[in-house]
N, C-alpha and C positions, 0 to 999 in steps of 0.2 A: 504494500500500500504506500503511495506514495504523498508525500506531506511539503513538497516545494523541492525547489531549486537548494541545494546545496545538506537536506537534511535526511540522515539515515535512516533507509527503511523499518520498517518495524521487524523484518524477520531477520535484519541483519544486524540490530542491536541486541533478539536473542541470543546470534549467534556467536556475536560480541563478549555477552555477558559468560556464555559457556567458556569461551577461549579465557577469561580470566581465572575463571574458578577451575579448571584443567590447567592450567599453568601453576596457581598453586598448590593442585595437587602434583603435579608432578614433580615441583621443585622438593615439595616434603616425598616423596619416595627417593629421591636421588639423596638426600640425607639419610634416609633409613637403611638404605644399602649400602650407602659410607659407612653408618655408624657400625653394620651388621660387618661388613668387609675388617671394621676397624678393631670389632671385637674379636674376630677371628684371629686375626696378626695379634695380636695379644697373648693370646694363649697359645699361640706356637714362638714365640719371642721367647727366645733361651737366655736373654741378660739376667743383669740383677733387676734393670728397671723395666718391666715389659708395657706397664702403663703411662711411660713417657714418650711424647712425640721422638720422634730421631729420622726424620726426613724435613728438607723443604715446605713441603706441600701437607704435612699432618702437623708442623709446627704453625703454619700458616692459618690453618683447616683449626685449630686448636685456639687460636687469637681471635680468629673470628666469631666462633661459636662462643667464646667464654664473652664477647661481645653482649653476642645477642639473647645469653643467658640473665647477664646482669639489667639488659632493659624487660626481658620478659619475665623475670621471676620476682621484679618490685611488683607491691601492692600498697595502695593508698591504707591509712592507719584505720583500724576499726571506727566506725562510728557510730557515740552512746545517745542514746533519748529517750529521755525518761526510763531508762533503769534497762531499755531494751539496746541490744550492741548488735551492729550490725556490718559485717565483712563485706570485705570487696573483692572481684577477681581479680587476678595475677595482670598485670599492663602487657602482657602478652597475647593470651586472649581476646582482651577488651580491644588489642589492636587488631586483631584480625576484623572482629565483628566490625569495628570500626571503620576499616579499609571495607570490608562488603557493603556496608552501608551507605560509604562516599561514593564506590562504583553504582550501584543501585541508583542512586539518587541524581546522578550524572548522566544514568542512559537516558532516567524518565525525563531530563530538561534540556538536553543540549540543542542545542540550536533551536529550541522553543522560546518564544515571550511569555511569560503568564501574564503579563498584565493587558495582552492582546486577546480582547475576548473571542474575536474570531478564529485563534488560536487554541481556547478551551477545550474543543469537541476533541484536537489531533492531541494535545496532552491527557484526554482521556484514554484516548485507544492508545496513545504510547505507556502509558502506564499499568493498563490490563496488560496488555504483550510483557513489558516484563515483571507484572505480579507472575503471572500465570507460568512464566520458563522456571521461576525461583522453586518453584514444586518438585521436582525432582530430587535437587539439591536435601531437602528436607527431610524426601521418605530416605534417601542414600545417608544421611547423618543418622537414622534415628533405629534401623535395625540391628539386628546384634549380630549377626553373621554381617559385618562391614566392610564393603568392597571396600571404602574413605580407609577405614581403620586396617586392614589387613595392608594396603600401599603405604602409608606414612607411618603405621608401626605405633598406631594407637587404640585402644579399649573405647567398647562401642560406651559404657558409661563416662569419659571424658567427653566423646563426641558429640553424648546426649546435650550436653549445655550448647555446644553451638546448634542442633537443631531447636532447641528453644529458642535462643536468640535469631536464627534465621525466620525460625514461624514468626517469630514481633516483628522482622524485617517486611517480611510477605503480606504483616496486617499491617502498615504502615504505607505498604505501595497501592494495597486494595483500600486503601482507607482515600488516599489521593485520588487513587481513578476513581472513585463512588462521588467524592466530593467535586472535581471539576466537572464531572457531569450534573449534577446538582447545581450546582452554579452557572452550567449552560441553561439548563432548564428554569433555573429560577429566575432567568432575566425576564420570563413571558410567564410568571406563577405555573408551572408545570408541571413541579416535581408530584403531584400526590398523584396528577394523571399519569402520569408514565409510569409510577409507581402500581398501581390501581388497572391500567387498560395496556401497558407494554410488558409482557413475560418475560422477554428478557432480561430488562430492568428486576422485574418482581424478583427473578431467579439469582440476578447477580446481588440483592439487596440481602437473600436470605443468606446465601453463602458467607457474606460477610459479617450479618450477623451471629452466624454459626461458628465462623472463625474468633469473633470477638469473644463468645465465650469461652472457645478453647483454649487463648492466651489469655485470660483471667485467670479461669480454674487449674491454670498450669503453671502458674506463683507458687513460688515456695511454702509459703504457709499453709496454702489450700491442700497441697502435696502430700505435707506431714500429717494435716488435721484425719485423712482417712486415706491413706496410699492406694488400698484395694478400691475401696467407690471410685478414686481417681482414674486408676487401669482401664476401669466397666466402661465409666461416664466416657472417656479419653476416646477410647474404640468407636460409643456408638455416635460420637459425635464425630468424628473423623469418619466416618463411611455418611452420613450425613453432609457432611462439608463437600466431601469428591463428588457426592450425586449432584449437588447444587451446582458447582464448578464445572461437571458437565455435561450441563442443561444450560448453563449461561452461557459458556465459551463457544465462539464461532467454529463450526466444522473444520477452519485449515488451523488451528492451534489444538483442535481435541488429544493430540500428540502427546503436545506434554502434561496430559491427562492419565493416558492409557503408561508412558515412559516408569510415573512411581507406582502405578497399578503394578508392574512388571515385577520394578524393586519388593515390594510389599511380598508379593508372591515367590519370588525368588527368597527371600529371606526367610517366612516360615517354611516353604520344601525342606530349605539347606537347617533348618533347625530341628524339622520335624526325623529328619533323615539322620541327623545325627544323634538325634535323644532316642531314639527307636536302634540306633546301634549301641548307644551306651547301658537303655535299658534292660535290652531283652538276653536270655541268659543263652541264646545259642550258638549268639555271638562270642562268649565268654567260656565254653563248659568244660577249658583246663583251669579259671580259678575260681568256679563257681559250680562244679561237677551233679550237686545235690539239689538246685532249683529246678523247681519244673517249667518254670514260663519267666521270671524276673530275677533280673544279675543282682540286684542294689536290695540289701536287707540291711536296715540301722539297726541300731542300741542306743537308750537315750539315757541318762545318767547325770540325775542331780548333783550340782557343783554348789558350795556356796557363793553365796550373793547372786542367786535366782539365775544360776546358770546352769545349760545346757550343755553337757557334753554329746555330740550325735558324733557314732562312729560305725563308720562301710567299712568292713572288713573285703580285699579284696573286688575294690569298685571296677567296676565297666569303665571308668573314664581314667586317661591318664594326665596327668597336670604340672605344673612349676608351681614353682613358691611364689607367692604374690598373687595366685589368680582366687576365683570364687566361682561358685555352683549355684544353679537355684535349684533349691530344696520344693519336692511335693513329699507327702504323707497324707493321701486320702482318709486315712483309718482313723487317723489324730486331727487333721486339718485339712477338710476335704473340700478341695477345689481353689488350693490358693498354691502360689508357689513365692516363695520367696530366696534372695541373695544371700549367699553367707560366707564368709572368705574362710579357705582351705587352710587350717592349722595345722597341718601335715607334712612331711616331706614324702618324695614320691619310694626311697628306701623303707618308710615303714609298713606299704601294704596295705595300708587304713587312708581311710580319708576321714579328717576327722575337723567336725566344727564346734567350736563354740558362740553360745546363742545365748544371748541376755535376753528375760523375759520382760517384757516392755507392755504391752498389749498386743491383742487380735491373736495371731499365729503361733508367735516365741512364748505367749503367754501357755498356749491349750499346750506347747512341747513340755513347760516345763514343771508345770500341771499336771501332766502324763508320765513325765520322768519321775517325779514327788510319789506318786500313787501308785507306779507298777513295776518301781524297780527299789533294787536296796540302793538305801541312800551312802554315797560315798563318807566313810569314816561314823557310821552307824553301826548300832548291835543286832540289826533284823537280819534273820537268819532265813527270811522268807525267799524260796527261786524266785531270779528275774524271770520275768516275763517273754517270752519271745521275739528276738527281733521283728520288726515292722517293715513290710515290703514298702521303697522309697522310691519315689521316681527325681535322677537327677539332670538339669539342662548345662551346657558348658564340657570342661571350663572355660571361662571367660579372666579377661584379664591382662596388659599386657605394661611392659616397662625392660629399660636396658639389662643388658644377666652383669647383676652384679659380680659375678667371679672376675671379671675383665678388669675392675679398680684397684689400684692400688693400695687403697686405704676404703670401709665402709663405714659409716655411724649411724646406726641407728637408731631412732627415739621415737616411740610410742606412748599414748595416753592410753588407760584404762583398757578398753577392750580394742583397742588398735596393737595390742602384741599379737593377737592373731593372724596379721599382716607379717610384724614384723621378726616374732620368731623362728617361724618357718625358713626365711630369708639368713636370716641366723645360721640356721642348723645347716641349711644347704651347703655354705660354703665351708663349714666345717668338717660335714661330709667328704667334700672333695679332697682336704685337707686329710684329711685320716685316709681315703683312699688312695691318695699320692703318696703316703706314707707308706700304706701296704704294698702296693704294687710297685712303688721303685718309680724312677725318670726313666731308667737305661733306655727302655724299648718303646717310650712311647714320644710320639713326633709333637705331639699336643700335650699341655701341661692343663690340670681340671681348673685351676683359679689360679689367676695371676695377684690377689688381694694378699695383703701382709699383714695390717692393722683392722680390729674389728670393735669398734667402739657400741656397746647396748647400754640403753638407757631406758626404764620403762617408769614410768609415774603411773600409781595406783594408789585409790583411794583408802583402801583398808587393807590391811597386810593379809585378810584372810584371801583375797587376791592372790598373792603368790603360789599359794597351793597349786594355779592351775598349769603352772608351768615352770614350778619349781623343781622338778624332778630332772626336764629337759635342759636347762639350763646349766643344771650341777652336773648333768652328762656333757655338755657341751665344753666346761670347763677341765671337764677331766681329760675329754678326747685332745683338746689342747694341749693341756699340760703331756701327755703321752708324745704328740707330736713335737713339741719341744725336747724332748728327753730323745729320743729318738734321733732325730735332723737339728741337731743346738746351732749348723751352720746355713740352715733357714730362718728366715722370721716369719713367726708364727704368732702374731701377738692378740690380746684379745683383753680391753677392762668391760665389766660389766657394774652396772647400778641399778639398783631399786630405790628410786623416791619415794615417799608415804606422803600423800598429803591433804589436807578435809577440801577438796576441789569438790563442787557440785558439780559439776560439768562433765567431771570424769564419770562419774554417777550418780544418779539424779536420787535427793534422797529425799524421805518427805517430811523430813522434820531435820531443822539444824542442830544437832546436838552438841557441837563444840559450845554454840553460843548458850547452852542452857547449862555449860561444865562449870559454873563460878562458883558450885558449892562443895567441889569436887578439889579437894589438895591435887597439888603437882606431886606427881611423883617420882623418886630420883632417878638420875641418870644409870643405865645398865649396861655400857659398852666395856666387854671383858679387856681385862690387862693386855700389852701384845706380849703373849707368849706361844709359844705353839700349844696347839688347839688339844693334841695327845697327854699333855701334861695336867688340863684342868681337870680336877676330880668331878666327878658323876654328880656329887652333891649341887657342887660349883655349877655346872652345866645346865641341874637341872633348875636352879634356882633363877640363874639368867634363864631359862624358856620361863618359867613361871612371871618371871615381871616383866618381859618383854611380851604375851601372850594376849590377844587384843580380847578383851568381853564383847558382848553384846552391845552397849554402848558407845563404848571403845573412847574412854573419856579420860584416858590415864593420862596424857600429854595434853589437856587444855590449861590455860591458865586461870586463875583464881578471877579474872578481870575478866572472863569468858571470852575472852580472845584464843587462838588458835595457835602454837608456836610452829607446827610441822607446817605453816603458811608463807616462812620465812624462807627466801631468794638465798639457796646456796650458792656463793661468787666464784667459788673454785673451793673442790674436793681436796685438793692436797694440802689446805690452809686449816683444816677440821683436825684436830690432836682429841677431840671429846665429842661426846654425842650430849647435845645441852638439852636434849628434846628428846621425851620416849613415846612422843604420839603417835600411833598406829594408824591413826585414821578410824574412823567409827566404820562398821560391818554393814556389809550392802543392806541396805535396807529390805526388809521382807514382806510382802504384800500379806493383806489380812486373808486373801483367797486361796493364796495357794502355801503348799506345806514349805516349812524352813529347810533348807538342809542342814545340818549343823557345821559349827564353824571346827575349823582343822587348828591343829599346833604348827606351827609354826616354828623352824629356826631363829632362833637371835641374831643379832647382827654382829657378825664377825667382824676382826681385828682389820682396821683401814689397809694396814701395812701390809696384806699376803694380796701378794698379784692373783691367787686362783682364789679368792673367796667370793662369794657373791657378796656386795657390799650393798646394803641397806642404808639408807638414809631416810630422815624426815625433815622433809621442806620442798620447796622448787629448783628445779635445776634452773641454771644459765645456762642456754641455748648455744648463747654464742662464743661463753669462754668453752666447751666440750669441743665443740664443732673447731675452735682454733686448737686448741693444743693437736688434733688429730691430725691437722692440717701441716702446723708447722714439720713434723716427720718423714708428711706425704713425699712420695719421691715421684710421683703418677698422677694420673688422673683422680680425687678423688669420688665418690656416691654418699649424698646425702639421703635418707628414707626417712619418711616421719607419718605418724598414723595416727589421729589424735582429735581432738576436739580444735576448732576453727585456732581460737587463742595460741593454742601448742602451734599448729603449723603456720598462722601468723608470723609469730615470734621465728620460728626457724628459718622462714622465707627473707623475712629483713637480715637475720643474722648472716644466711650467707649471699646475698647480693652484697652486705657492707664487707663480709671478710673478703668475698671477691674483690670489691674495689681496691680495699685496702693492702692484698698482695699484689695488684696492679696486671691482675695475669692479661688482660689486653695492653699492656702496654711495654709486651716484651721482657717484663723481671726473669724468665725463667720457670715465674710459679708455677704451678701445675692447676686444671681447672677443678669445677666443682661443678657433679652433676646434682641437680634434687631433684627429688619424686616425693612427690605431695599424694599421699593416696587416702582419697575420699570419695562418696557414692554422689558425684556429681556436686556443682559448687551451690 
């Protein structure tokens, strides 16, 4: 269609609009097979430094990227009102969306006047043309088998946020075309006829309205208040939306109509097809010989502070650390499926999740664990219950393999260890198996990492229980691998924060602040001697006062203030533990059964490198993240898994430690990757 002398057809600014959003994906896969090429060379790198540039072109490739790290990994500072705090995206994202929005916004004007009313009618149809192309783009961001995400080497849940922000984009273009038509028509009072006696109009008027509710009710708040009616409501208004869109659109653009019809369809085949290979047991029956129709059989197993342990022995699916599954269980929770990230490594055999009881789903799990299984560190001598046949989709999930860094740190909030010790174990894994099996005959080395900094903040020390066992395995496989290889480095500090965060876990009563009538009680941190020499008595008396109650009020102060609240500056400056606060005990809902709370170890002597080191207070973010850094001889990996605040605070810390080593501007430093892993922002 043709719109004057000098001004772009309308099929040629869709095709426009295509060439820009194919240029940026292709520029992001040409990155992803750099970084995938680049990990590779890594771990066939026989130096001491395999995670340091040593070419031209990776020392170059390495300046620029730590570039473009430091401008996309700042985030504008939280902002509070009225007692509610509210996060911003990373300036990276926001720039993308940014840059789609200026292109967008430039097809639908250029070489138009709006202030030419005779101009109105062609800035209507140039703006349906490119509402209407932006559709594609949207169902391609928003399925989980992701063409977008499989090329640039991202997880369909990251992707999810920019098909949000695209769909605002798309109601923003159809919002323009609806209104320059409305203001052609309303120069002759027209609008309610056209509205009323032109179907066209009628059709393009509902679509839009039907679009406007789907970006309302797809706000964040709306999200959380019920996830499930969200799904339901999501679906039948989006088959709603496409019929209207096309019933409006003219016959030569039905295209990019039928184009996400495609996507849609391709996406559940490819999901359907592969949950029917993970489910079904004939696909499986060397590690699953005994099922008659279904591979995936859980065990679900009360944890304290209303947590779920589900474990598949021998799943249909195989996975990395870092990814998640959506969980079904008909029989417990039928008809919903939900996310849960894989707390397992793929050496154990099990796939195994933990699941806070919250409402809806997590709640009937743990509900059903309380009532049909013996309660972890309980005296019921009752059988468990038969595992429960599970249906699982994925896994899903994707992020660089941390074995490639030179240095990793990890730090996780509350139930964000589930992310991050799996990640953990992996590379220690590879670590004990490089040990077994020797260098001589292998051309690939399993992890090029050296240093492994873990950090987790938990609210109640009865928390540790759920992954205190793997952790003290972790430190021992260490210690082994040092004793073994003393002229490798093998290093590894680990910490537990304690600290009364709400955030970490939602509780429903403050009870530090009701401790003022509660003495302080005294410091418990054993003498540093070796640990073989404290007598039984000795031993058991520190578990006894380090041992958190019900309340868990032993470290408030008399002034009801909280001391485990206090900002530790650096761990190496602590000679005394001034603080025995535990954290008060996950709170227990009045519906469902408690599980009881475990013992717990005290906090060993600061000074032995394999102890698990317990503290109470906050960590600094950013003095952890430097001391790792300064040793770094490579590339380092930041992970963080946590409530908004936790990975805030780590996002700032290492954009500032980046500037501050100056790694773009040639020091030598080495960069810094971070992985922010959250279920969309």
């Amino acid at each position: 269609m043709s719109m004057g002398d000098g001004v772009p057809g309308l099929f040629y600014l869709q095709k426009m609009y295509w060439a820009v959003i194919g240029s940026a994906i292709a520029a992001g896969t040409v990155i992803n097979v750099l970084n995938r090429f680049l990990a590779r060379q890594r771990l066939r790198d026989s130096s001491l430094t395999p995670s340091k540039p040593k070419s031209i072109f990776f020392g170059t490739y390495a300046t620029l990227t730590a570039v473009v790290r430091e401008a996309s990994y700042a985030t504008l500072p939280p902002l509070s009102i009225r007692g509610h705090t509210y996060h911003f995206a990373p300036l990276g994202p926001l720039a993308i969306i940014l840059a789609n929005l200026i292109v967008v916004l430039v097809f639908c004007f250029y070489e138009l006047d709006t202030a030419d009313q005779w101009k109105w009618e062609d800035i209507g149809y140039r703006t349906g043309f490119i509402a209407i192309c932006q559709l594609p783009l949207i169902f391609l961001l928003a399925g989980r088998q992701n063409l977008i995400g499989i090329l640039v080497g991202m997880s369909y849940e990251r992707l999810n946020w920019y098909h949000r922000w695209i769909a605002r984009t798309l109601w923003l273009t159809a919002t323009i075309h609806m209104c320059f038509w409305f203001r052609d028509w309303g120069r002759y009072d027209y609008i309610l006829y056209e509205l009323k006696h032109y179907t066209l109009a009628t059709r393009g008027f509902a679509a839009w309205c039907i679009l406007t509710f789907i970006v309302i009710t797809s706000a964040a708040p709306i999200r959380r208040f019920g996830y499930e009616f969200f799904v339901l409501q999501h679906l039948v208004t989006f088959v709603g939306f496409i019929a209207a869109v096309w019933l409006h659109a003219p016959a030569e653009v039905k295209v990019w109509v039928w184009i996400p019809i495609g996507f849609l369809v391709f996406d559940r085949v490819a999901r359907y097809l592969c949950a029917t290979y993970a489910n079904l047991s004939i696909f499986h029956r060397s590690k699953n010989p005994t099922h008659a129709l279904w591979a995936n059989r859980a065990t679900f197993t009360p944890l304290p502070g209303n947590v779920t342990r589900i474990a598949i022995e021998n799943p249909g699916v195989r996975w990395k650390p870092g990814q998640h599954v959506f969980l079904t269980c008909h029989s417990i929770v039928p008809l919903q499926s939900h996310p849960f990230t894989i707390s397992s490594i793929p050496e154990d055999n099990s796939l195994v999740m933990y699941v806070r009881a919250e409402k809806g789903g997590t709640r009937r799990f743990f509900r059903y664990a309380s009532k049909h299984h013996q309660v972890l560190g309980g005296n019921d001598t009752a059988p468990a219950k038969p595992a429960r046949t599970v249906f699982v989709e994925g896994p899903y999930g994707c992020m660089r393999p941390l074995q490639q860094f030179d240095s990793v740190i990890l730090l996780a909030g509350g139930m964000g260890a589930t992310f991050t010790v799996p990640c953990l174990r992996d590379i220690v894994a590879r670590w004990r198996t490089e040990n077994t099996q020797g260098q001589s005959s292998k051309l690939t080395r399993l992890a090029a990492t050296k240093r492994i900094r873990f950090v987790w903040v938990i609210k109640s020390r009865t928390q540790l229980s759920w992954f205190e066992n793997q952790l003290q395995s972790v430190l021992t496989d260490v210690q082994e691998c040092q004793l073994a290889n003393p002229d490798i480095i093998r290093e590894i500090e680990m910490s537990i924060y304690i600290t009364c965060d709400e955030k970490l876990e939602p509780a429903q009563s403050t009870l530090c602040a009701q401790a003022s009538q509660f003495p302080p009680q005294p410091a418990t941190l054993p003498e540093e001697k070796p640990v073989e020499k404290v007598s039984e008595k000795a031993t058991t008396e520190e578990k006894d006062n380090t041992s958190v109650n019900s309340s868990g009020q032993s470290g408030c102060r008399p002034n009801g203030g909280c001391c485990c609240t206090a900002s530790i500056e650096d761990e190496e400056d602590i000679t005394e533990t001034k603080c025995t606060c535990s954290g008060h005990a996950a709170p227990q809902s009045t519906d469902i059964k408690p599980a009881p709370e475990l013992d717990t170890k005290p906090a060993l002597p600061i000074s032995r490198p394999h102890d698990l080191m317990i503290l109470s207070g906050r960590p600094h973010a950013r003095t952890i993240i430097r001391k790792v850094l300064e040793k770094a001889e490579g590339e380092s990996a930041v992970v963080v898994c946590g409530p908004r605040g936790l990975s805030d605070d780590v996002r700032r810390s290492v954009v500032s430690l980046s500037d501050e080593r100056a790694v773009h501007k040639g020091t030598g430093a080495q960069g810094i990757y971070l992985h922010v892993e959250q279920f969309g922002w």
